[in-house]
N, C-alpha and C positions, 0 to 999 in steps of 0.2 A: 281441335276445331279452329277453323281459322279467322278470325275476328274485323269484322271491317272497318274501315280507318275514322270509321264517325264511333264504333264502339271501342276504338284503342285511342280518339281524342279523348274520350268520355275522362280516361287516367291518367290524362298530361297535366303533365308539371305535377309528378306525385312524389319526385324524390329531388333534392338538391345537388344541381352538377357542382364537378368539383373546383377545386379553386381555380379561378382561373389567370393568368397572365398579369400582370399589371399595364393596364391601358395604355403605359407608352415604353413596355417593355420591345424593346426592337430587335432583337435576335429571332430571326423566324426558323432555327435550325427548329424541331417539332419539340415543343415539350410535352410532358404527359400531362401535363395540366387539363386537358380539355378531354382527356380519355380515359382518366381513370385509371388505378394497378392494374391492368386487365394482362392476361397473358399474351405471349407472343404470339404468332400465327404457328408455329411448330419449323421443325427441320425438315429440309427434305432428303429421302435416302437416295434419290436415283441419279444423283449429281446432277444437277441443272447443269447450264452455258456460264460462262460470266455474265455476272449482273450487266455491264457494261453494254455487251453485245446482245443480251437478251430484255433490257430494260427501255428497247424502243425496235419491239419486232417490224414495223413500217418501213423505218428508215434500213435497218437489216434490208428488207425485201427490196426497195427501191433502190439501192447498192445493187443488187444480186440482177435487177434486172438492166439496169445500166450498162454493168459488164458483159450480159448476155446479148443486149442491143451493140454493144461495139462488137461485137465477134462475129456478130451477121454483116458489120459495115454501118451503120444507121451513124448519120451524123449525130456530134454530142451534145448541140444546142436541142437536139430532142427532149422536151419536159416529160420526164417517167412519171406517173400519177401510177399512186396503189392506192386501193378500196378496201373498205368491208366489201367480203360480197354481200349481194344482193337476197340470196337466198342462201340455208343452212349447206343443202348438197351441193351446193358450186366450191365447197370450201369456206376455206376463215379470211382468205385476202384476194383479191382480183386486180388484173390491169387490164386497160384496154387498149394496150399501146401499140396492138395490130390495129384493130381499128382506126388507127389517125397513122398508121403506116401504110395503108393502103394504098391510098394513091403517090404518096411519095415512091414506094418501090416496086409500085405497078403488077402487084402482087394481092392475090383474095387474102383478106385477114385471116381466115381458119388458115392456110398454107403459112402465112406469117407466123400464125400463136402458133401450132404444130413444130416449125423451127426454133421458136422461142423456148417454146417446154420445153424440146428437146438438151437444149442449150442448159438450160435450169437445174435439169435433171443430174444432167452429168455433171454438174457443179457439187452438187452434195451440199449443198448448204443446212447448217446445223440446226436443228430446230425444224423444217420439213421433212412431212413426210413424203409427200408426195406433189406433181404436179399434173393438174390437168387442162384442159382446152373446152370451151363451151362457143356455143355462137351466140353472135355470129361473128367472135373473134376473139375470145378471152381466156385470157391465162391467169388459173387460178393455184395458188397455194395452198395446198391439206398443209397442217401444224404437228408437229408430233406433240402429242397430248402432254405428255407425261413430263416429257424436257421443258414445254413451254410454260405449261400449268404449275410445275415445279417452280421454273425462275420468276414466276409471274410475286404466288405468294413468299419466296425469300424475299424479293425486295422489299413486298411490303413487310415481312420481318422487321428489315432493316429498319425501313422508314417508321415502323414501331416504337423501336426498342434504340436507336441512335437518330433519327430524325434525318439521316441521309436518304436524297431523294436523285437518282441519276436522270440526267436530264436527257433530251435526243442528242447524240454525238455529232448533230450541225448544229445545234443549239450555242450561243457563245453571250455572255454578259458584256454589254456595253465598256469600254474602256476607261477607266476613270470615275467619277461622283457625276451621279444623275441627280440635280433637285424636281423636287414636286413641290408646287405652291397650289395649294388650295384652297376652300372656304372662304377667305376673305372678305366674311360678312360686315357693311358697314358698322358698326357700333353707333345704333343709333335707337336699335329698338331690337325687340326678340328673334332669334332664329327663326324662318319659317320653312317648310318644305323644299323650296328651293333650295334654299342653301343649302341643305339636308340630304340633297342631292348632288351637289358640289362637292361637298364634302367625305361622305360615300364613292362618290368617285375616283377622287383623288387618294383616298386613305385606299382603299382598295387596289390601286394602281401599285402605290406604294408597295403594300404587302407584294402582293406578285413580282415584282423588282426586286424584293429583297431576297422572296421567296426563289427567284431565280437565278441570285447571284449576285445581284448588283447592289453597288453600294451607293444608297438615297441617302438624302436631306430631305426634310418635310418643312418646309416654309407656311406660317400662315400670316399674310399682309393685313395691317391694322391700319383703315385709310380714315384716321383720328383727325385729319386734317379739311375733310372736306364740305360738302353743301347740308351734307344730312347730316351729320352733329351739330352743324350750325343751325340746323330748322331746329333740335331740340333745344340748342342752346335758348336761342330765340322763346322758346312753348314757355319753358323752365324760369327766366328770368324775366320777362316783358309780358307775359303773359301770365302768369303765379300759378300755373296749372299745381295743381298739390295733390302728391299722392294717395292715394285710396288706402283702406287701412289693411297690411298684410300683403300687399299689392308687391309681384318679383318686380327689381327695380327696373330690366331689360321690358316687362309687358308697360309699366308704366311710363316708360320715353317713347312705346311705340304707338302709347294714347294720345302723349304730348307730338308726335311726329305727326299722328293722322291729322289733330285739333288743328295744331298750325298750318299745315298745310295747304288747309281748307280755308285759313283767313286769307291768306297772300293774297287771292282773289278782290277780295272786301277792301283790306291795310294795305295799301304798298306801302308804308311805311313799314313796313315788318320788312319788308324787301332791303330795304337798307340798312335795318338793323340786321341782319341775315350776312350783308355785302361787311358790314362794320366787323366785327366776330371772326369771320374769313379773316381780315387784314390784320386784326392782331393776333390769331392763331400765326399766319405765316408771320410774324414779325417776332411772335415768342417772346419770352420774360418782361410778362405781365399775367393783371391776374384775369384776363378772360382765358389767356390761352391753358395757367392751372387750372381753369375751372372746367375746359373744357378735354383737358387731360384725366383728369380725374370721372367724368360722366363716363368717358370711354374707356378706361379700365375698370369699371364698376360692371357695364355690358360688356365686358371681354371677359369678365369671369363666368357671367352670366353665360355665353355662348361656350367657353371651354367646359361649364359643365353639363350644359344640352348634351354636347359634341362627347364628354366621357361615360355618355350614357348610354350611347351606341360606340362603344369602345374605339373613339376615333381621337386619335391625339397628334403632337407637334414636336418635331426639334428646337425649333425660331419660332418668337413671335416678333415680325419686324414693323416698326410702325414710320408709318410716313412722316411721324413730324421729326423722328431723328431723320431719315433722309432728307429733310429740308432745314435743320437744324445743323450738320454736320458738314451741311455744303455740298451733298452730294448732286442735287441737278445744278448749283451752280459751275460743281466742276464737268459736270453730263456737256451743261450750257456751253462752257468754253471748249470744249472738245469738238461740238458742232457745228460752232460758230467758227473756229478756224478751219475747218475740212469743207466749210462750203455748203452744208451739210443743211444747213438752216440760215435762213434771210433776213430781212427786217425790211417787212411790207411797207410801203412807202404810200402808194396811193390805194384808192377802191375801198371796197366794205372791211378790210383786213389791215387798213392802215394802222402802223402804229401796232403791229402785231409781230412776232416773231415768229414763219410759220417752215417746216419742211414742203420743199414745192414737193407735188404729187407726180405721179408716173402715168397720168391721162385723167381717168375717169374713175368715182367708185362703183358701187354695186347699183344707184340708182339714174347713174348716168350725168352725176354731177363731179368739179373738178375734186380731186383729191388728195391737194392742197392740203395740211392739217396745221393748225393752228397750236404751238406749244407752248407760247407766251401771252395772255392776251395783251389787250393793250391798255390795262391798268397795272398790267406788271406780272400777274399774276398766272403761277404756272399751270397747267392744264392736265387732268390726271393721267394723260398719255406721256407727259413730259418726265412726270414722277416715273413712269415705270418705264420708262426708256433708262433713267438713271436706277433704279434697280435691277434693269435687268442689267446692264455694265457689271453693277455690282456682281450678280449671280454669275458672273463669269471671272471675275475678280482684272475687271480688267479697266477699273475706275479709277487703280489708284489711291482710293481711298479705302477705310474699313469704318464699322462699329464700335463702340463698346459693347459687352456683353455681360449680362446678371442674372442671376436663378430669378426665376418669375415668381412673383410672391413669396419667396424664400423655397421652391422647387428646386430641387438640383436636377428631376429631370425633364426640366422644361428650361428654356432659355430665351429672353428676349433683348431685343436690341436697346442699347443707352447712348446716349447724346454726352454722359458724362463719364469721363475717365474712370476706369478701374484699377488704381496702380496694382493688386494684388492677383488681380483675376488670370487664369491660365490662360497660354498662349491660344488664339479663337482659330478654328476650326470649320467656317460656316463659309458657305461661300466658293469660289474656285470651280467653279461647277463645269463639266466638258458636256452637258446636254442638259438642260432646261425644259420641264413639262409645266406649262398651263395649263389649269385648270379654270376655263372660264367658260361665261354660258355663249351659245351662237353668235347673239346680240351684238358681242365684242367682238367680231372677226375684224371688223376694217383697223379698231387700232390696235390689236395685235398685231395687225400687218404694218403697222407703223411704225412700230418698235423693232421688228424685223429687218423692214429697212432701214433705220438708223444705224442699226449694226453693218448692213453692208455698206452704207454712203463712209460707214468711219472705215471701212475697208477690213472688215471681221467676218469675212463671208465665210469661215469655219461654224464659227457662234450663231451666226442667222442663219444656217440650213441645220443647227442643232436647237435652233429655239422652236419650240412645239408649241403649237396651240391647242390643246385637247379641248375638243369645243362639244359644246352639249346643247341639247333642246332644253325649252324649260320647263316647267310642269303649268299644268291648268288647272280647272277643276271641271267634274263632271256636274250637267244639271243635278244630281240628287245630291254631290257632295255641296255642293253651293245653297242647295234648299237646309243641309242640315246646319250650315252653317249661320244660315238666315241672308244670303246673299240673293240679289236679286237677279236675275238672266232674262236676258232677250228672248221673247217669242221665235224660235226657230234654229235657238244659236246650239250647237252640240257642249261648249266650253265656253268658260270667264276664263280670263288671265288673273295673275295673282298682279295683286297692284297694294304695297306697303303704303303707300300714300293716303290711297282710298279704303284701308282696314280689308279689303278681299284677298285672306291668306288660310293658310293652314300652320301652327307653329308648331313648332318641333315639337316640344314638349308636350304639348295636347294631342298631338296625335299618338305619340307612344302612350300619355296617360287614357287613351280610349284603346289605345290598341292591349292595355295591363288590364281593364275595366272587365273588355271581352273573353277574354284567357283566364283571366281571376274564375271566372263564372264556375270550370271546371278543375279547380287548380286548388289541390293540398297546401303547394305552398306559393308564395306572394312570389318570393325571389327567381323560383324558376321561372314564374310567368312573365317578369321582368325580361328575362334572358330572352325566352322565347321570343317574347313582344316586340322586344330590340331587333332580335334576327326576322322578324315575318318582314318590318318595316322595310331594315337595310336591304332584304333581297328583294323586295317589289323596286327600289328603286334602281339598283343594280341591273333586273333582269331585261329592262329594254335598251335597244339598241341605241348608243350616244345622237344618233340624229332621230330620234323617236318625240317629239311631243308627248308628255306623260298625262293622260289624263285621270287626275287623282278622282278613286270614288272610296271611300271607305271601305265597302261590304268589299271590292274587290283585292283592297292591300292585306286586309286582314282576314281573308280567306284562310282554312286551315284543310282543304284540300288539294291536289292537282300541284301547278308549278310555283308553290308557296316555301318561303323558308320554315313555315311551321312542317313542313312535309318533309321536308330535308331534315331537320332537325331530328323528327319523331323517326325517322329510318337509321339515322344513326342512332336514337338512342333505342330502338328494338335490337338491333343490331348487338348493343352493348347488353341488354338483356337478359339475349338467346346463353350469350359468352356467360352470362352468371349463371344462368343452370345449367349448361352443358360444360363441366370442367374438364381443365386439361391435362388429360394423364400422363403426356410429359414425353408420350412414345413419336417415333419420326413419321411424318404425314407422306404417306403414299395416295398416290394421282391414280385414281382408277382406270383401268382401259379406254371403258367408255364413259365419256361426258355428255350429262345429261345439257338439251338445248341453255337453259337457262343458268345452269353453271358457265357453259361456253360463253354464253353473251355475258354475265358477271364479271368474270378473268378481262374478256376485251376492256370490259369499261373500266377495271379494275389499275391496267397497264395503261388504258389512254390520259391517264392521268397529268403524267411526266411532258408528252405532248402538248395535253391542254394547257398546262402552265405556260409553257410555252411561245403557244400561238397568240395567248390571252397577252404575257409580255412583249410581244412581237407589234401585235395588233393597238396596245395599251385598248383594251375595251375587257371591259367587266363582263359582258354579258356572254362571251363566251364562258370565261369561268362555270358560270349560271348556269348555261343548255349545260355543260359539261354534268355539273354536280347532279344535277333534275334527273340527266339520262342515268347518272352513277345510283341514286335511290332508287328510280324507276326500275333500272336491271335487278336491284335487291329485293325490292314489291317481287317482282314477278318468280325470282326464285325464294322466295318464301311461302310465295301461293302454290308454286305449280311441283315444288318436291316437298315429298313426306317430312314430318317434323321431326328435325335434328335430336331433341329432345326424347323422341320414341324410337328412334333408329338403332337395332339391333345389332349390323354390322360394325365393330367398331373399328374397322378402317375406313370403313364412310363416314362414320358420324365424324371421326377424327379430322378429316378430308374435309367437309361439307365445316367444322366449326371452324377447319384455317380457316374458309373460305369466309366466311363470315368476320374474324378478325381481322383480315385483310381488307374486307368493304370497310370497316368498322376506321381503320387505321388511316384509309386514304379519305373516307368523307371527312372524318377529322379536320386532314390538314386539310383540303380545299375549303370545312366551313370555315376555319383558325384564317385561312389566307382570306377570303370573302368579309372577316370579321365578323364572323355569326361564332355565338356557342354551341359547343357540340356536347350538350348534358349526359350522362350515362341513364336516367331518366326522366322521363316529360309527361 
């Protein structure tokens, strides 16, 4: 009988996945950590293609028609598009490349496809069987079942049992070390949502980068130096606010950040003590600046262990007061200052400032001027990450010292003081730079960008990325549960640290454990789960999406949910423990049934989607990718007899590769996404 996904949640989280990964273990070849001893997918007898040639049938196709458009003549700036088709009897792939031939060769598209098939035909290409013509102008490819469906599940063998994944043959990994700098949550109070989605972001980019080849750094910037340690500083010492009894010390500076906040209004004299605290942070050795060294690595623990709880972790933690401890914007400073690069405002409201002239206007139609010194001396957080990014290209000059973080070896952060022992560092040198910042910051990213080109590094500034994101709000129910107030009419509150209107990380994964407990044998699988529902709500919209947070909706445990993904893999692993493998070679039946067909497709898009999602750096393709990969499994699990009852056992054989193979690629894509893939939930 076949059980509906509200009576197979009924059993989640009924057994403990297996160990998984160490949070900032960085080798994404696959380990079986997240899969379990489970058997291979089986051998195939009928000799597949090479994996090579048969592990991105698209690009195969789009090749084969290229050649066949030269041979009729068709210019080569002609873009070939191949499809799914549309419907089952057109075949397994289509192009419509008579169609947009038409009028260039003054020609009906059926007479166009007709000479195209023809052309296809007589090629022989390995892996078709046939080709045909449909209107009102399309040329489609039949698959030969057996060859393809073969090479489909050896790869995923592969990708099983060695973690080798063959990417599309135009597919190529960036040249060189790409850094990711993410999170970069002030230290000043607790992680909240947004971040959480920063972070998410960025760790998941990561993955896919490495997952494709490429060789990352993961930076997370510590800005220890700025306005909002100092409002805590200020709550903490001028204010005696005193902690609550048991109180995380991150939730407590974020009391002490609100409380003060709300005086400045009332005190200006808090304003000065605020301007005071800044000046001897930047002037260092003294004891405000220990004391406010220490507030911040107390909340950076605090935040690395939110952030380890959704398996998101770091190479570098760099903080701004070695970059202004070590001389690095003094040496940024003079770098700028000689190339012309940067002025010293003389007259008007900027006098007495140090500013980079602008290039017109910015986005509201004012000058674009930016200001990187003011005119008490003091340098401006654009000015700082001008001279970090230098760094991240290693072209300052200068370096760090480096030290295990809290006695971590594999974690590492930036020192201001000498390591005579420490190994030759490693960080840095970067040939392509991703940001990871929210929209907000576009105009001084763009600052930083052009500082690189004014110093004449226009390699580095058409390699500096800004991967920019919306931020998150909340919905009227989630702001009602929160006890926040909303405007008569309004759809969303913004989240505002200042005014207490957030969602914190940790509260929301401990409601999202609350609701999953409810049906859950064990605590720790519902952890896992509750991590992955969270991570993939924030993943699954698109970087310029405004996220509006509602509860019922992140923790949803049907539809386009990580709890769905999660629970299809672990049916998946399931099926594989009661149907065992008798160890004989897997023959591809003649005929394949629809939903096996659409399986294998989504099964081979795999290698693509990685791909397109590194190409694109956006998560959320990953996402549609995984959703449609479960969803194809749903529906051949619904719509063909139970593996388990299957009398034929060269089908049942067949039908459980087929199963091991979904089993092996949702894996890694949830492993790459940062979700667990439990064997059960």
């Amino acid at each position: 009988a076949i059980e509906n996904r509200e009576q197979l949640f009924g059993k989640l989280l009924g057994g403990r996945e297996k160990a998984r990964p160490q949070a900032r273990c960085r080798d994404h070849a696959w380990s079986r950590a997240h899969g379990g001893a489970l058997s291979p997918v089986g051998t195939q007898a009928c000799s597949p293609l090479p994996l090579r040639d048969m592990a991105d049938t698209r690009t195969l196709l789009v090749n084969a028609v290229r050649r066949a458009l030269d041979a009729i003549g068709v210019d080569p700036s002609f873009e070939v598009v191949v499809e799914r088709s549309a419907r089952p009897e057109f075949g397994d792939w289509s192009s419509p490349a008579p169609l947009g031939l038409a009028r260039v060769l003054r020609r009906a598209p059926a007479a166009i496809a007709a000479e195209l098939a023809e052309h296809l035909e007589a090629a022989q290409l390995p892996g078709v069987r046939t080709w045909t013509v449909t209107p009102p102008g399309y040329v489609n490819a039949h698959l030969e079942d057996r060859a393809w469906a073969g090479a489909v599940l050896a790869a995923a063998t592969v990708l099983e049992t060695t973690g080798r994944l063959d990417l599309p043959t135009d597919a190529a990994a960036a040249a060189g070390k790409t850094l990711v700098e993410h999170t970069a949550t002030n230290p000043n109070k607790a992680a909240h949502i947004g971040h959480l989605r920063n972070a998410c972001i960025g760790d998941t980019v990561a993955r896919v980068l490495r997952r494709t080849g490429h060789t990352v750094e993961v930076n997370n910037y510590i800005d220890d130096t700025g306005v909002q340690v100092a409002d805590v500083v200020v709550g903490i010492r001028k204010l005696g606010i005193e902690p609550m009894a048991d109180e995380p010390f991150d939730q407590y500076c974020s009391r002490v950040y609100i409380a003060v906040s709300a005086r400045y209004d009332t005190d200006p004299d808090l304003l000065e003590q605020r301007r005071a605290v800044l000046r001897e942070v930047e002037e260092g050795g003294n004891e405000t600046a220990v004391f406010v060294k220490d507030v911040a690595r107390r909340i950076v623990n605090a935040h690395l262990a939110t952030m380890q709880r959704f398996d998101i972790a770091y190479d570098l933690l760099t903080w701004e007061s070695d970059i202004i401890g070590l001389g690095f914007w003094r040496q940024a400073f003079e770098l700028l200052r000689e190339s012309g690069a940067i002025v010293l405002a003389e007259t008007g409201k900027l006098a007495g400032c140090w500013v980079m002239p602008g290039e017109g206007t910015d986005d509201e139609g004012d000058d674009d001027t930016k200001v990187l010194v003011k005119s008490d001396g003091i340098a401006t957080y654009t000015a700082k990450d001008i001279a970090y990014q230098l760094w991240k290209f290693g072209l300052l000059g200068r370096d760090f010292s480096y030290v295990a973080w809290e006695g971590d070896p594999t974690l590492m952060t930036t020192s201001s003081v000498p390591q005579p022992d420490a190994s030759p560092a490693h960080f840095g040198h970067a040939q392509r730079v991703i940001n990871v910042i929210d929209a907000r910051q576009a105009y001084p990213q763009r600052v930083v960008q052009r500082a690189l080109r004014r110093l004449h590094h226009e390699g580095e500034a058409d390699n500096s990325i800004h991967l920019s994101y919306e931020v998150v709000a909340l919905t009227p129910a989630a702001a009602a549960e929160l006890g926040v107030e909303i405007e008569e009419g309004r759809d969303s509150v913004a989240l505002s640290g200042r005014r207490g209107i957030e969602v914190r990380a940790d509260d929301l994964l401990d409601r999202a454990i609350a609701r999953l407990t409810a049906n859950a044998r064990d605590a720790a699988g519902a952890t896992l789960v509750a991590a992955g529902a969270v991570r993939y709500y924030l993943l699954k919209f698109s970087l310029n999406q405004i996220i509006a947070f509602d509860f019922d909706e992140a923790l949803r445990v049907t539809g386009d949910t990580g709890v769905y993904l999660q629970y299809a893999h672990a049916r998946a692993a399931g099926i594989l423990r009661k149907v065992s493998d008798d160890g004989a070679d897997i023959q591809v039946p003649h005929g394949l049934h629809p939903a096996e067909r659409e399986l294998l497709h989504g099964i081979e898009a795999y290698s693509r989607a990685l791909t397109e999602t590194a190409l694109a750096l956006s998560p959320s393709l990953l996402t549609t990718y995984a959703f449609g990969l479960a969803s194809a499994f749903s529906d051949f699990y619904e719509h063909t007899p139970a593996i388990v009852r299957e009398e034929d056992a060269s089908v049942r054989r067949f039908r459980r590769g087929l199963v091991a193979a979904t089993r092996a690629t949702l894996a890694d894509a949830l492993h790459t996404l940062g979700m667990a893939a439990p064997d059960q939930v």
